[in-house]
N, C-alpha and C positions, 0 to 999 in steps of 0.2 A: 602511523595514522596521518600524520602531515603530510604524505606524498599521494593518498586519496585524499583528503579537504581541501586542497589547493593543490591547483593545476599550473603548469606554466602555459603563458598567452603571451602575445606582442607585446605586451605591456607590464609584465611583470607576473606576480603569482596574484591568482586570486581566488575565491572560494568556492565552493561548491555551489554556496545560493547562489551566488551571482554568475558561474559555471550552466546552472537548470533555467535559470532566467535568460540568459544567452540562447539555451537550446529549446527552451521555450516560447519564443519570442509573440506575442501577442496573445500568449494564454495568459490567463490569471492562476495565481498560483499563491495556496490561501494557506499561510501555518497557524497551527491553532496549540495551544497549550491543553494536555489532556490530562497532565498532573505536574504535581509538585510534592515530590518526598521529602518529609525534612528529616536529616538523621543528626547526630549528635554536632557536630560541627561542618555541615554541607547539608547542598539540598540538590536532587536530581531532579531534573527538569525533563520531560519526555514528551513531544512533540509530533503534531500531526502533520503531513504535509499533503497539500490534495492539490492537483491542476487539469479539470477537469472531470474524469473516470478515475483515475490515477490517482495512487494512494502510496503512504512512506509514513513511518516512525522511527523518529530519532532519540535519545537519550546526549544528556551531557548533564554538566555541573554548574553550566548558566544557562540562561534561555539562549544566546547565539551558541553557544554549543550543539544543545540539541536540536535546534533547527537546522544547523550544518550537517550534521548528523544527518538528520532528514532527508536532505537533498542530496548526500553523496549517499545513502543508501536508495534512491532514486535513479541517481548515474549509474552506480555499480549495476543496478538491476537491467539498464539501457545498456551497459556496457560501452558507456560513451567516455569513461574519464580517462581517456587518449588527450594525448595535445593538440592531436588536430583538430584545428575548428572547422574544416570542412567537409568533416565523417558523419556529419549528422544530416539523415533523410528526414525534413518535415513530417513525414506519412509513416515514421515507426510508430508501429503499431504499444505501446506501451505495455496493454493488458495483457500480453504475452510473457511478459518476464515479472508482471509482478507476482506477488506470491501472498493474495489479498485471506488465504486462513490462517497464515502466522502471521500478519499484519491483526487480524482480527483475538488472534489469542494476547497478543501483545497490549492489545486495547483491553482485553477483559484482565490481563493482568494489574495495568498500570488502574483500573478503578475497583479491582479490588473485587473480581467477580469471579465465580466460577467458571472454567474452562468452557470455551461453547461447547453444545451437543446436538450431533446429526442425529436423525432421524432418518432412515433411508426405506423405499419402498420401490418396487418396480411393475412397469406397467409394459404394457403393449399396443402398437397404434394401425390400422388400417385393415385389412380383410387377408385371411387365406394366403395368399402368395405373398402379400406386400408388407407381411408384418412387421414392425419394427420393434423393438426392444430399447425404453425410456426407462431414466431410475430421477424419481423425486426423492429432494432430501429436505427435511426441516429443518429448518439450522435457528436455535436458538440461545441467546448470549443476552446475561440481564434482563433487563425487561423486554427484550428487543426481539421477535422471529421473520424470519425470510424462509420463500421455498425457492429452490435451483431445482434445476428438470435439464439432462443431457443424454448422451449417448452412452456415457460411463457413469459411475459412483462419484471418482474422481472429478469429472466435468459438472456433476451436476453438484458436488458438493462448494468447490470453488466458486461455482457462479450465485448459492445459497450467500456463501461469503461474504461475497464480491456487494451483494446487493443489500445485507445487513449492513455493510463498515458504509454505503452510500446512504443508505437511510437514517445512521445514527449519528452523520456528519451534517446531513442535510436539515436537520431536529435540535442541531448544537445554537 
């Protein structure tokens, strides 16, 4: 696990945060504490991390743990925790490699919710020749519902997801 949390750089090893911070350079990048387990003699800390659209949860056994956590599960996702510091394009597209409905199960875990539930329907758009085939899904977790509308189940469920874990961060 230490040769993902810390990278080597010109300057020695350094962490992950400070690794997404690097690769994020002029984004804000906001961690949020979404629990605190206490078990007999320790307590797990599980950690949000958001930079922009872009979403990550971390665990550890202190709050810098799981915010480390966070952010090398952020690189991993980028598949940036290379040493090279010059492999990083400004314009990766992030939303590509995140994987915002086990982000989102992981949040209904860590508060102690029931697993989210799609809802899925499908519809059709345009006249005769042009028609298209669309699937809506309802995606609802705690108190919280979103609808996603794609080309696929999969596309439209993701982006259900995608815009509940936006909404219940942006309510925090």
């Amino acid at each position: 696990m230490a040769e993902i949390s810390e990278l080597n750089s010109d300057s020695g090893l350094i962490s992950s945060v400070d690794r997404l911070r690097e690769i994020m350079a002029g984004k804000e990048i906001i961690y949020k504490i979404l629990s605190v387990v206490k078990h007999n003699t320790y307590e797990v800390y599980t950690i949000n991390a958001v930079c922009e659209e872009y979403v990550s949860n971390g665990c550890g056994l202190s709050e810098y743990e799981a915010q480390n956590d966070a952010a090398t599960k952020m690189l991993n996702n980028l598949e940036l925790t290379s040493t090279n510091q010059q492999c990083v394009d400004s314009q990766v597209k992030l939303s590509q490699y995140m994987n915002y409905i086990g982000s989102l199960q992981e949040l209904c875990q860590a508060r102690a919710w029931d697993f989210p539930k799609y809802e899925y329907s499908q519809g059709i758009k345009g006249l005769s020749k042009n028609q298209k085939h669309y699937y809506t899904v309802k995606c609802t977790a705690g108190p919280y519902t979103s609808n996603g509308v794609g080309k696929t189940k999969k596309m439209a469920k993701k982006q259900a997801a995608k815009k509940l874990l936006k909404h219940w961060i942006t309510t925090l």
